[in-house]
N, C-alpha and C positions, 0 to 999 in steps of 0.2 A: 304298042298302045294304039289303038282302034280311033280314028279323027273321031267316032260320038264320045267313046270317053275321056281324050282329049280337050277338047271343046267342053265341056261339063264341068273338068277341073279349071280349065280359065278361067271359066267363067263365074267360077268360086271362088278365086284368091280376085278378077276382077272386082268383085263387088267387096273384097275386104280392102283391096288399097283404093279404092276410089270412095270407100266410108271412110275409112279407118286409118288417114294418114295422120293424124296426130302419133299414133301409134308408131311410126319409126323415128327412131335415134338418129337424128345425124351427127357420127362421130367427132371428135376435135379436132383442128388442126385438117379438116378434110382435104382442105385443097393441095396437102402434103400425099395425099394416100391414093391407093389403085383402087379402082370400085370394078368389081365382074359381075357378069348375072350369066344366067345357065337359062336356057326356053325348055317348052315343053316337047319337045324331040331331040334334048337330050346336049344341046350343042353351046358349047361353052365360050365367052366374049369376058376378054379381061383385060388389061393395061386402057382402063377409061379413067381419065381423071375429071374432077367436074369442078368448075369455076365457082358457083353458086348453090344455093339451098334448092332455090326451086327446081335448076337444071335436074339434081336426080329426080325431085317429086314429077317433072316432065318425063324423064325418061323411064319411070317407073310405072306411069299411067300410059304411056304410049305402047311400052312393050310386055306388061304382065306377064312378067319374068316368074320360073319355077323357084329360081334361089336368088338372091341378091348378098354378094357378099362385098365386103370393104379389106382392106388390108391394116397387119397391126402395126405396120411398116410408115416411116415417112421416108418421102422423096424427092430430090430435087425436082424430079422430071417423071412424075407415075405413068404418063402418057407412054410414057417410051421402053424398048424390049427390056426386060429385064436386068441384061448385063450393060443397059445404060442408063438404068434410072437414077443413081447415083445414091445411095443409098443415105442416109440422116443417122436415123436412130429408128427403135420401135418398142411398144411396149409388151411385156413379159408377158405370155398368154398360157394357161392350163387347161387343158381338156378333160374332164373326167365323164368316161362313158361307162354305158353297160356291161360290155363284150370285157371289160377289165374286174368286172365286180365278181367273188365268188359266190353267186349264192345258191344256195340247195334247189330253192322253187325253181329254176332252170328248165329243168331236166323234165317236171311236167309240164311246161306251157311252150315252151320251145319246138320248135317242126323246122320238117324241110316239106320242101312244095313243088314239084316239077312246071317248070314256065312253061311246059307245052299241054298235056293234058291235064294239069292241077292236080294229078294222084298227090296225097299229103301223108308224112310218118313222122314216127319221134327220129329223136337223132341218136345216131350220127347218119347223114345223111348218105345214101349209096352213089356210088360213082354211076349207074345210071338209071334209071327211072325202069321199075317192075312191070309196068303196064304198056308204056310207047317207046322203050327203050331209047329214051331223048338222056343227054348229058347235060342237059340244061337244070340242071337241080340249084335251087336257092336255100341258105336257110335260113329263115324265120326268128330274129328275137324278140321275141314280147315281152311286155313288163308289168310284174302286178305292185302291190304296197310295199310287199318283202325288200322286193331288188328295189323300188325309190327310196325305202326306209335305207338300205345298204348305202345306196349312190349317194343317197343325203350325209347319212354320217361321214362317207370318207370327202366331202368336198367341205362339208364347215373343219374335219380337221384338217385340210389344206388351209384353209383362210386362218384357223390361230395359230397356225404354224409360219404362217408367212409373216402375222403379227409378233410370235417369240421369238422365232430365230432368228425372219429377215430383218425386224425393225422396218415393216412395209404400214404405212398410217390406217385410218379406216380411210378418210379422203382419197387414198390412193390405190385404191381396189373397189373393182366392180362383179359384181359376181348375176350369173345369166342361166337360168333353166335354157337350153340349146335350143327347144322348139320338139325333142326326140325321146331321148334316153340318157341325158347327161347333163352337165351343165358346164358351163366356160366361167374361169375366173380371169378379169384382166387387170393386169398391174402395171402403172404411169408411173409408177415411182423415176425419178430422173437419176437414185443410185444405180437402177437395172438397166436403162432404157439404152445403153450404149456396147452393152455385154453382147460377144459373139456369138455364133452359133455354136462353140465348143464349150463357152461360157456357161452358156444357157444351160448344154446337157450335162453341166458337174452340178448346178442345182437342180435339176429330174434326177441326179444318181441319188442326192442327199435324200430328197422327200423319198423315192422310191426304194432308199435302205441299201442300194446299190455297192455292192462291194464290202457292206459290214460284215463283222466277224463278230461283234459282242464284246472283241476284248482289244485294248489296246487301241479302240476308234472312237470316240464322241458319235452319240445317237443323238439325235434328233428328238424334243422332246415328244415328240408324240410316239406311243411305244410299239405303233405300227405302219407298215409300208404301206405311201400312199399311192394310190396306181394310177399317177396319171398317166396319158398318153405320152409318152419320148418327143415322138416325130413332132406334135404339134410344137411344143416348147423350143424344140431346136432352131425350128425352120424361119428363120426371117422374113423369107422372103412371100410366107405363109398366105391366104385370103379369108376371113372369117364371116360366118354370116351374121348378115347386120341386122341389131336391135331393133324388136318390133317386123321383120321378117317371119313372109312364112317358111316353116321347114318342109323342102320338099318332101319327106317320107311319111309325112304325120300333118300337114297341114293346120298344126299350133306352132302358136308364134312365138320368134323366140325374146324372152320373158324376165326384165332385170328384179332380182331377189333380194331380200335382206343378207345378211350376214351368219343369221341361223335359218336360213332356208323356209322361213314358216310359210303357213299355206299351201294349197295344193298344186300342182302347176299344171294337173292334167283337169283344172279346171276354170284358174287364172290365165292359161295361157289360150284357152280354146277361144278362137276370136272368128271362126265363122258362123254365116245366118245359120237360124235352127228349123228354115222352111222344111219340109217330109221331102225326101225322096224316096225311091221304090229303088233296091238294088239286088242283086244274082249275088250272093256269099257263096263263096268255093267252101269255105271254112277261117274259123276266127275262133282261139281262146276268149275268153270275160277277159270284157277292156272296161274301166270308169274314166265315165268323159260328163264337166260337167254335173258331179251329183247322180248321174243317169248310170247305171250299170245294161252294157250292151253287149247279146253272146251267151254262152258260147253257143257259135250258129254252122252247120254245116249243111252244104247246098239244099240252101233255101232263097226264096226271098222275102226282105221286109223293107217296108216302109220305116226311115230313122230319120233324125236330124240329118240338115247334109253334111254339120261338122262332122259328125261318125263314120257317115257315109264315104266321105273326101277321107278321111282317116282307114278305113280299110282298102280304100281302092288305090289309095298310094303306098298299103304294103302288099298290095298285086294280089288283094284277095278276094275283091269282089269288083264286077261291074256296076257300069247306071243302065235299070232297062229302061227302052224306049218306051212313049208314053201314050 
């Protein structure tokens, strides 16, 4: 990333945390948890613990961090390396993202994109790029109605599933559009809050149908496999990004939901200014941001809101030009 477009993006999430701190969640129990933040060249600071409220709103206006995450973990000692923080308890966390959903519309809006000269294709992507023969090939998920109508359904049937099977309260689930292509559900319940990481992954087998045969196993009442992410549920020792954050890949923040997910979130979540800027699009599928439908654009340029703007340039698909 180029210090002009670098500088551009700061200076986008600066002005969203320096308006819009109401807007972050300080977790409970903070002073038990680990807080990391990631800059914008990529470089990642974790084991912070913070004594007070304001201390993160300081350190979050000081250093307009890419990502700011918290841990779902409490600690004697978050301060300290990992194999000494001494671990408490933490609460149950579900990931449901895209890249797990199956859906049809995929296969047209989906690309790969070569990081060096920008040649762009459907997929599956080539091991190396047709034109500058770079191996730097990325690929591209985008998401239209279809795949959030999919994502949606399978994350509210997590949450009544957590209510019929687990015996999990509504008080004790919170559920989180990600900021991206997914959403996070978290659960306090103090029946989970002490379960291992082996513990953890025998409830991802249940919800994810894991090992059923149909006959001679109790299914789960919902009559399909729900695809959360493994890793995220197991990992204890995990860092999640914190409520009312922006996401780095998408710069919508991330966004706590009801219980049947109503609303939009790729319009509820959009929290940057809507000043014009003038940007270089390599190429972009139809993205709705906002009520606005923007795209589908190939090397061109236009003048869009900066949310849009900041939203294509942090999936590496367009610059800011100079003015």
């Amino acid at each position: 990333m180029s210090v002009n477009q670098r500088e551009f993006l700061q200076s986008a999430f600066r002005w969203y945390y320096f308006n819009r701190q109401a807007e972050i969640k300080i977790p409970t129990r903070f002073r038990e948890r680990e807080f990391g933040f990631r800059d914008f060249d990529g470089n990642m600071k974790r084991h912070i613990s913070i004594a007070e409220e304001r201390e993160l709103t300081a350190l979050i206006i000081q250093t307009i961090p890419r990502s700011i995450y918290s841990s779902s973990s409490y600690y004697r000692f978050p301060a300290a390396p990992m194999d000494q923080k001494g671990w408490i308890e933490g609460d149950l966390i579900f990931d449901l993202d895209l890249k797990e959903v199956n859906a049809r519309c995929k296969v047209k809006h989906d690309f790969w994109i070569c990081d060096d000269c920008k040649l762009v294709g459907r997929l599956p992507p080539p091991l190396t790029c047709s034109r500058c023969g770079s191996k730097r090939i990325s690929k591209v998920e985008w998401i239209c109605d279809e795949c959030l109508g999919k994502i949606k359904g399978q994350t509210v049937s997590l949450i009544q599933m957590l209510h019929d099977d687990f015996g999990i309260r509504h008080d004790e689930l919170s559920a989180y559009f990600s900021g991206n292509h997914g959403y996070h559900i978290s659960v306090s319940s103090t029946l989970y809050s002490s379960l291992s990481s082996r513990e953890r992954t025998e409830i991802v087998d249940y919800i994810r149908l894991n090992g059923f045969t149909g006959s001679g196993q109790r299914a789960p009442s919902s009559a399909l496999a729900i695809k959360v992410d493994p890793s995220v549920s197991m990992d204890v020792h995990r860092i999640f990004r914190l409520p009312g954050s922006l996401h780095d890949k998408s710069g919508l923040s991330k966004k706590e939901c009801d219980e049947q997910l109503s609303g939009d979130p790729f319009d509820s979540a959009v929290a940057l200014r809507e000043d014009p800027v003038k940007i270089r699009i390599t190429y972009a599928p139809q993205i709705r941001l906002k009520g606005q439908v923007f795209g589908p654009y190939k090397d061109e340029s236009k003048t869009i809101p900066t949310y849009a703007a900041v939203y294509l340039m942090l999936k590496g698909l367009a610059v800011v030009e100079a003015t």
